[in-house]
N, C-alpha and C positions, 0 to 999 in steps of 0.2 A: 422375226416372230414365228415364221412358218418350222425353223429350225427347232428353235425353241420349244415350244408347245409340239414337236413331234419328238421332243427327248422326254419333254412331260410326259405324253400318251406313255412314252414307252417305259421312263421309270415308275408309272402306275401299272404297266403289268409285269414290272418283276417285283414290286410290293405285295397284287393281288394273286399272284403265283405261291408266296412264302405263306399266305394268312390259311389257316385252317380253315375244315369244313363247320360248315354252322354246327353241329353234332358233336364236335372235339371240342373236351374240356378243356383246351390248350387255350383258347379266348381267357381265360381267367391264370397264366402264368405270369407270375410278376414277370416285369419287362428291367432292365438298369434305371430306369428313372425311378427313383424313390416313390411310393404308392400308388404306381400307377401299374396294370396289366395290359398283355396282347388289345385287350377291346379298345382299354383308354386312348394306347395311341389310334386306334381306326378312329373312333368318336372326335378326338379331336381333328384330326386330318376333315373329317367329314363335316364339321363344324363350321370350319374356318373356310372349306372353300364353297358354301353356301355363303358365309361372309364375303368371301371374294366376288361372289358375284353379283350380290346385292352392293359393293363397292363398285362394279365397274360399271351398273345400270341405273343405279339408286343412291345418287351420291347422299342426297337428303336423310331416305331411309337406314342409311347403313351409318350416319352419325350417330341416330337416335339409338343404335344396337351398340354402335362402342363407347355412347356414352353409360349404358346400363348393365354393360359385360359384367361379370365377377372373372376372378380370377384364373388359369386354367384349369386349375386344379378343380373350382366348384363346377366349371365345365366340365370335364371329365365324370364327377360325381353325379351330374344330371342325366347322362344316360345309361349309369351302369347297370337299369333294371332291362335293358333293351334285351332281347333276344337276340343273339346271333347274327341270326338269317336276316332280319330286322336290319340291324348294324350295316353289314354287308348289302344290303338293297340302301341304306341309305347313301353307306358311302361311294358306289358307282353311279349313283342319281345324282348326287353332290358333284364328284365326280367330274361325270359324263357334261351337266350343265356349265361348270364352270369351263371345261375344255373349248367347248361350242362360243361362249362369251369372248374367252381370249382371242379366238381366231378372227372377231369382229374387231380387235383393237389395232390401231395405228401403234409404232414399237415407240414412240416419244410422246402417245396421246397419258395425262397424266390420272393416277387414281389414288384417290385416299386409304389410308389404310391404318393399323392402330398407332403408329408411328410417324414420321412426317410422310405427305405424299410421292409416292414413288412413279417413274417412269412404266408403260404396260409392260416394256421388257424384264424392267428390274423385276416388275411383280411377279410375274410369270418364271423370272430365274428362282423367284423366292419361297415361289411353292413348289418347283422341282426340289430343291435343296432341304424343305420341311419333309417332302415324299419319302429323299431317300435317308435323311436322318431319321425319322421314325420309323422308315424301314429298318436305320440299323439296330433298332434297341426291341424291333420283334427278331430280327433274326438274332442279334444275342440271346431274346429270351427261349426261343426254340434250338440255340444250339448249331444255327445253321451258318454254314463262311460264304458271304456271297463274293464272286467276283468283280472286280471293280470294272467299272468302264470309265471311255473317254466323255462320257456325259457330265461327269467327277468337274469338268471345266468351268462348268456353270458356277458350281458349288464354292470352287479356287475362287474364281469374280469376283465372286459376292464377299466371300472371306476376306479377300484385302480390299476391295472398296470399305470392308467394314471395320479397317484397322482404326479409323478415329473414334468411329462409335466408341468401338471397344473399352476406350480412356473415357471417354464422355458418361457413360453409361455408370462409370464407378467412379465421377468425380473428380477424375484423374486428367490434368493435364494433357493434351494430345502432343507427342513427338514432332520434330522441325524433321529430325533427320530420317532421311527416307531407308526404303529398304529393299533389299532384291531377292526375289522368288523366283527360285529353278525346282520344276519339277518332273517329274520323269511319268507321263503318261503310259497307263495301260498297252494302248493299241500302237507304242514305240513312240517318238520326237520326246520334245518337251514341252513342258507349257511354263510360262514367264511372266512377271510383270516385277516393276518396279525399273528404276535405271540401272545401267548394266555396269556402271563405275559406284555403287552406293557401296559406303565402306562394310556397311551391318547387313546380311543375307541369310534366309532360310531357303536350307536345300533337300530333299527326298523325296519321296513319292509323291503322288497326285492324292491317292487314297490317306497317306497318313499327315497329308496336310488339311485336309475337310475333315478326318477325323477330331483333327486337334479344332479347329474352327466352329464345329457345330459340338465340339464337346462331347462327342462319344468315345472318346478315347485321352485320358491321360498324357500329357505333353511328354512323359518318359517312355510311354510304349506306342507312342509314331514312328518312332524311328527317323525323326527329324534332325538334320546337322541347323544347329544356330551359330553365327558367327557374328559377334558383336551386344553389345548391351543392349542399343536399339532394336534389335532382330527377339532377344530373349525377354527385355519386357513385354512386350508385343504377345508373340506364342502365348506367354502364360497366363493371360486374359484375352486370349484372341473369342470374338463372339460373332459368328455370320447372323442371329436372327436376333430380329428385334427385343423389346422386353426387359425387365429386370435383371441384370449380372445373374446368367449361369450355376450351378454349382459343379457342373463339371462330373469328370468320371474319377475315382481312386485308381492308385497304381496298380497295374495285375497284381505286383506281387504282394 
């Protein structure tokens, strides 16, 4: 846990590094996600991990908030008269609280969440993974290339833990036959999972396999080797975060 929550800290300051000053019209660039701008992803970030924490303190209170959620989209639309500066105080108070919560949780004590209830680690891996995913779609909207890190690990985890979802979520049958992931970490080694005899394998980077997982990137521009049918149905609905089927990114070209 301690590991964890110290890759969160730190992938929330290379998301608060990338965000504009309260003063820059840049808060209002659309972002890759369809109707949404720079602010909408902060509001949401800063939504949900006031959620998170009212989940990991308030099991009670925090049904009564998901059972009367709208969608994220109508979220997003409820804060879009916020000022900036506003925004930005919210979401390091969101934040900052939710960080403080996590470091009080046992890494198998359980919490509820909009989905079935997850492990405190799982949780904790899943708001890294939402951090740096909405980090990618302001830095696509500002133009910016961020370097990948070996934090990328978390994000892989959760991606293939969440290959059944994946089929479950679109109704789709879940696969028997399993699958092997080699990927090639930033900071050198690899990172792995699956059996290392599975005949269907996805092989390349660390970065353009969570791109392809959280769906900021198009399964033709990862740069991903798929080897087998199992391997290629998988990729092309793979979804690390909860919720309704994705719609995914268009090809660059």
């Amino acid at each position: 846990m301690a590991e964890l929550i110290g890759d969160l800290r730190a992938e929330t300051d290379a998301l608060r590094a990338l965000l504009p000053s309260p003063d820059d019209a840049e808060w209002e660039r659309p972002t890759p996600a369809e109707g949404w701008a720079v602010r909408d992803q902060v509001s949401h970030l800063a939504w949900f991990d006031d959620a998170a924490v009212l989940a990991a303190t308030d099991p009670g209170a925090f049904a009564a908030l998901s059972a009367g959620a709208g969608s994220v989209d109508d979220l997003a639309a409820e804060s879009r008269g916020m000022p900036p500066a506003e925004l930005l105080a919210w979401f390091d108070a969101a934040r900052g609280r939710s960080l403080e919560v996590f470091a009080g949780l046992g890494a198998r004590e359980r919490v509820p969440w909009f989905g079935p209830p997850m492990s405190a680690a799982s949780f904790v891996t899943a708001r890294l993974m939402e951090t740096w995913a909405h980090g990618q779609d302001v830095a696509d909207a500002l133009g910016v290339v961020r370097e990948p890190t070996d934090r990328l690990r978390h994000v892989a985890m959760l991606g293939f833990r969440a290959r059944p979802f994946s089929f479950a979520v679109r109704g789709l049958p879940v696969p028997d036959e399993p699958v092997r992931v080699e990927l090639a970490m930033p900071g050198g080694g690899a990172w792995t999972a699956g059996p290392e005899d599975a005949p269907s394998s996805v092989r390349g980077t660390l970065l353009g396999f969570c791109l392809a997982v959280t769906q900021r990137a198009h399964l033709s521009d990862t740069g991903l080797e798929l080897a087998g049918e199992p391997a290629r149905a998988w990729m092309e609905i793979a979804q690390a975060f909860a919720g309704p089927p994705g719609k995914g990114r268009a090809p660059r070209g």
